[in-house]
C-alpha positions in Angstrom: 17.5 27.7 74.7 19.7 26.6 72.1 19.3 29.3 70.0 19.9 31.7 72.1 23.2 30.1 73.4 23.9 30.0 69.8 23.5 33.6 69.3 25.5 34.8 72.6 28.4 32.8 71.6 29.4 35.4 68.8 29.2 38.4 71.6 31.4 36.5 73.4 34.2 36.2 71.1 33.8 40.1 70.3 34.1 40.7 73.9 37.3 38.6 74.2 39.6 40.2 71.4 40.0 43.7 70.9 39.9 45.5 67.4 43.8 46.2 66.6 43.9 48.9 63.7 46.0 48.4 60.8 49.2 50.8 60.5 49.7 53.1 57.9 52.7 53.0 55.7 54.4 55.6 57.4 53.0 54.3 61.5 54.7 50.8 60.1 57.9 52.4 59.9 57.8 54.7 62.4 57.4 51.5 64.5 60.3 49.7 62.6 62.4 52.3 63.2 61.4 52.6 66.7 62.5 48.4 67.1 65.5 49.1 65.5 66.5 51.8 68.0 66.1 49.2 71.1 68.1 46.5 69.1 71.7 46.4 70.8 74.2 48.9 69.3 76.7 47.9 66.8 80.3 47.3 67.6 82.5 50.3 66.2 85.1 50.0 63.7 88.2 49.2 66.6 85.9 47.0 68.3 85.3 44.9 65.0 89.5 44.7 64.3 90.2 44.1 67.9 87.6 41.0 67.9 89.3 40.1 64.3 92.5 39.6 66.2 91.1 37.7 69.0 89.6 35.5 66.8 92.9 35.1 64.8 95.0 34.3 68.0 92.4 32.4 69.5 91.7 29.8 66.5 95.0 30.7 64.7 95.5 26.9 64.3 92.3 25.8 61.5 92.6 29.4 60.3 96.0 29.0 59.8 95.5 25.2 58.5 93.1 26.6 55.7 95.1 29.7 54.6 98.2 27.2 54.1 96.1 25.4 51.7 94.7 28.5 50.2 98.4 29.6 49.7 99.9 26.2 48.3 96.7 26.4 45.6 97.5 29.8 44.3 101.7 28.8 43.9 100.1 25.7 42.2 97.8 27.3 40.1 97.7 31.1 39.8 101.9 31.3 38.9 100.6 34.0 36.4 99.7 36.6 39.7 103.5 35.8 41.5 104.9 37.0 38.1 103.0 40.1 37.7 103.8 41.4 41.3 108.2 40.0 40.5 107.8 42.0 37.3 105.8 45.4 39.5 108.2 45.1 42.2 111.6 44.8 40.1 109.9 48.2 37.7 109.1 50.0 41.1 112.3 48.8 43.1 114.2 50.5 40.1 112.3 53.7 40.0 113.2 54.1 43.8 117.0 53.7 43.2 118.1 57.2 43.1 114.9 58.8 44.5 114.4 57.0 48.3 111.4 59.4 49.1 108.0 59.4 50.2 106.0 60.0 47.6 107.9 58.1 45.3 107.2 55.0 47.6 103.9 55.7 47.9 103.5 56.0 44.1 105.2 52.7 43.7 102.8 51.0 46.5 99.9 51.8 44.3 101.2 50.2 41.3 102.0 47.4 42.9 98.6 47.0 44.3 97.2 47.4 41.0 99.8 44.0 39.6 97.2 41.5 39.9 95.3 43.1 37.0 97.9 42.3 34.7 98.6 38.5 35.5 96.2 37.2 32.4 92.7 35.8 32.0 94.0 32.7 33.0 95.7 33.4 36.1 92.7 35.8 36.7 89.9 33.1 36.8 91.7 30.5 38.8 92.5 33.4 41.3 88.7 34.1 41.7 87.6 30.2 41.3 89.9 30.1 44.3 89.0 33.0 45.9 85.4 31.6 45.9 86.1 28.4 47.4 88.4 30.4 50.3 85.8 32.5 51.2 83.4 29.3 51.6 85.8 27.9 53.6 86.1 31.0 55.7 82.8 31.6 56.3 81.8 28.0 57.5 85.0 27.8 59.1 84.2 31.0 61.5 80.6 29.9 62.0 81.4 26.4 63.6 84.7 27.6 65.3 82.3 30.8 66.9 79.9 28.8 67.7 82.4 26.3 70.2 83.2 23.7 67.5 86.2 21.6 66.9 86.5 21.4 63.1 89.3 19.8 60.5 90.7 21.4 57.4 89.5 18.7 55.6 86.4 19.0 57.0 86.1 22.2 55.9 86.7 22.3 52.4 84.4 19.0 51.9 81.4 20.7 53.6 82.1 24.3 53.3 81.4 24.0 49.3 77.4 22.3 49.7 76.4 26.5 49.2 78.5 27.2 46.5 75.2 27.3 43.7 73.8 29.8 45.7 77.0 31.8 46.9 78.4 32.3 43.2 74.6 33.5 42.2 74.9 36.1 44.8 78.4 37.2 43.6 77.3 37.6 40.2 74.5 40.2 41.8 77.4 42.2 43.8 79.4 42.0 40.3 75.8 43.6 38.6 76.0 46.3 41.7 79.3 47.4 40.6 78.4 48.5 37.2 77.6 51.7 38.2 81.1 52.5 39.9 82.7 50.7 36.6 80.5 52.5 34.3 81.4 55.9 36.3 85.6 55.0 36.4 85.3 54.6 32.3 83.4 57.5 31.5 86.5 59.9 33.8 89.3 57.4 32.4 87.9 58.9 28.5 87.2 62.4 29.2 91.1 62.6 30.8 92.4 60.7 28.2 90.5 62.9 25.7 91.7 65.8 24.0 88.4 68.0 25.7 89.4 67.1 29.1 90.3 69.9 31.8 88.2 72.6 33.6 84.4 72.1 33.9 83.8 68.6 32.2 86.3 66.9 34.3 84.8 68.4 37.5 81.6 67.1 36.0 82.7 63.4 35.6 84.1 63.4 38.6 80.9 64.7 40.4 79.2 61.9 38.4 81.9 59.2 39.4 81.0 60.0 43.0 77.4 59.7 42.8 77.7 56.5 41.0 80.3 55.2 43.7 77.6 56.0 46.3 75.3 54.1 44.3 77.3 51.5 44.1 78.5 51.6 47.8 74.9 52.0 49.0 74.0 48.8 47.5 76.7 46.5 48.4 76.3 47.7 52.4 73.6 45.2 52.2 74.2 42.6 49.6 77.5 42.1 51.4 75.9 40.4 54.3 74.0 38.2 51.7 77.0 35.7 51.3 77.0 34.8 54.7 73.1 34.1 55.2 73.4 32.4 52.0 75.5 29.6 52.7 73.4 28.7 56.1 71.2 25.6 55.2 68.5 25.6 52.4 68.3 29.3 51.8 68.1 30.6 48.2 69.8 34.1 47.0 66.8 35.9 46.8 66.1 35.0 50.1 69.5 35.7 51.4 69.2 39.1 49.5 66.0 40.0 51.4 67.0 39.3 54.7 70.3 41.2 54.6 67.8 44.3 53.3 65.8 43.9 56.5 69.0 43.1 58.4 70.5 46.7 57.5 67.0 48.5 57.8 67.6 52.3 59.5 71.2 51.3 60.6 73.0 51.1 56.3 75.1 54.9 57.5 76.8 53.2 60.2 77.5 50.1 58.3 78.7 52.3 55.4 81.2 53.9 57.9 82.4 50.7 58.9 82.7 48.7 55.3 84.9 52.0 54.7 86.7 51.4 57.1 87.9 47.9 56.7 89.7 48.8 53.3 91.1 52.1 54.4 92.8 50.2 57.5 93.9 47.6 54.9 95.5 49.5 52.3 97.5 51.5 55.6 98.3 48.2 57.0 100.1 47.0 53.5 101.6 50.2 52.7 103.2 50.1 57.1 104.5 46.6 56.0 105.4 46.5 52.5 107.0 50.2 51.3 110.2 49.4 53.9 110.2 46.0 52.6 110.5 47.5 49.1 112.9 49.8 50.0 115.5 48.4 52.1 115.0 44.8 51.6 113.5 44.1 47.9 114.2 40.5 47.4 111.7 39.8 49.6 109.0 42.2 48.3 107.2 39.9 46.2 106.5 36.7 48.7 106.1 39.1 51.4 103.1 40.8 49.2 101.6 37.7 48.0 101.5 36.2 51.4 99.7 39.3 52.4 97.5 39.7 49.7 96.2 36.1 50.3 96.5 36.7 54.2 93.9 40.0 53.3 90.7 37.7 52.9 91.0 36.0 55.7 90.9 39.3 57.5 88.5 40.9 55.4 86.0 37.7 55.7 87.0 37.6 59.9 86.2 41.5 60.0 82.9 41.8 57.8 81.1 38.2 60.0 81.8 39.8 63.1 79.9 43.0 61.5 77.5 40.7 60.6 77.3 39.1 64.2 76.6 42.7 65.5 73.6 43.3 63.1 72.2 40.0 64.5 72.7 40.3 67.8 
């Protein structure tokens, strides 16, 4: 008798659990693709800078509390940026003496945006040392405040930097993902500078350029997302890096559209605010930028984690 219970036990256990047969590459993501469809839509570009606004009226005190500090650090300690935008502002308010047009504005506006470039190496790498620790603030800042948290400034910039390994690592792959878009920029810069350029072999570069930019583009619509899954607790970049892949899986067109978006509606924003300022009131051109400027991350950091919010949802 034993033996035979022994020997009906195993029938029983193939009775109980069906064969399940493995998917194929292409059945696998079919099937993803098919989960991906059901997940709830993503919030469209007006949606994301309406809930950027009710976010910034709605915790406008902390926010506010850490962009103060953020502003007072780069008076302290990026002077070298302030001067580069008086000296832009002064060149361009000059060129739009006698010629108060349109274009002429506009032509100025980009030159203006383009000032920080020429503040120094100094100045330069205390403005991103800065920029790094703003962002962390940011980011932890939005996650607590989100999720129905009362949090201090000081708070924030003591616990907001525990990530910061991880979170610079992760920069230093989005600076690797740019190559291609800087590698593309120089090779057009030298064929226009050249004495060869015109006709076909500009209309080749720039063809180039524009594949490279997607590259580029296509790359960061993921890698983005990485610096706010890094800095949650004990996660590495690599980690980070894979689960922002997976995160953008079938949906990376529509987050294309709306990472387009966010500096399109920026550099209209600037250009509604600053080319009257530069025109009719100049003396206040360059506090009125650099407020701005620094004012820019904290809505550029608001806009891309409710993005993220949306793929997560």
């Amino acid at each position: 008798m034993a033996k035979e219970v022994k020997k009906a036990q195993p029938k029983k256990t193939a009775a109980a659990g069906p064969r399940v047969r493995k998917l194929t590459k292409k059945q696998a993501r079919q099937q993803a693709k098919k989960d991906t469809s059901k997940q709830t839509p993503l919030p469209n570009s007006w949606q994301l800078l309406r809930q950027v606004f009710s976010e910034l009226r709605q915790f406008w005190k902390p926010l506010g509390g850490i962009f103060l500090v953020y502003l007072v650090l780069n008076v302290i300690f990026a002077s070298g940026f302030i001067s580069g935008i008086n000296d832009t502002v002064n060149t361009v308010r000059n060129d739009l003496a006698g010629h108060h047009n349109l274009g002429k504005a506009l032509s100025g506006y980009g030159t203006l945006l383009g000032s920080g470039a020429a503040s120094g190496q100094t100045s330069s790498a205390t403005q991103s040392i800065l920029l790094i620790i703003e962002s962390l603030a940011i980011i932890w800042a939005l996650r607590h405040l989100l999720a129905k948290e009362k949090i201090g400034i000081k708070q924030t910039y003591y616990q907001a930097m525990a990530p910061l390994i991880p979170f610079i690592l992760l920069v230093f792959v989005i600076i690797l993902q740019l190559l291609p878009l800087t590698l593309g920029s120089f090779l057009l810069a030298l064929v226009l500078s050249s004495a060869v350029s015109g006709g076909w072999l500009t209309v080749l570069f720039v063809l180039v350029l524009a594949i490279l930019a997607v590259w580029s583009f296509y790359m960061l619509s993921s890698s983005v997302f990485g610096l706010y899954i890094v800095t949650l607790p004990d996660m590495q970049p690599r980690q980070a890096l894979r689960s922002a892949k997976n995160l953008v899986r079938f949906r990376r067109l529509a987050i294309m559209r709306r990472l387009l978006f966010l500096p399109i509606c920026l550099l209209i924003l600037l250009g509604i605010i600053m080319v009257p300022i530069i025109l009719l009131v100049p003396f206040l051109a360059t506090p009125a930028f650099f407020v701005l400027a620094m004012l820019s991350i904290l809505l550029v950091h608001a806009y891309l984690y409710s993005l993220y919010r949306g793929l997560i949802a």
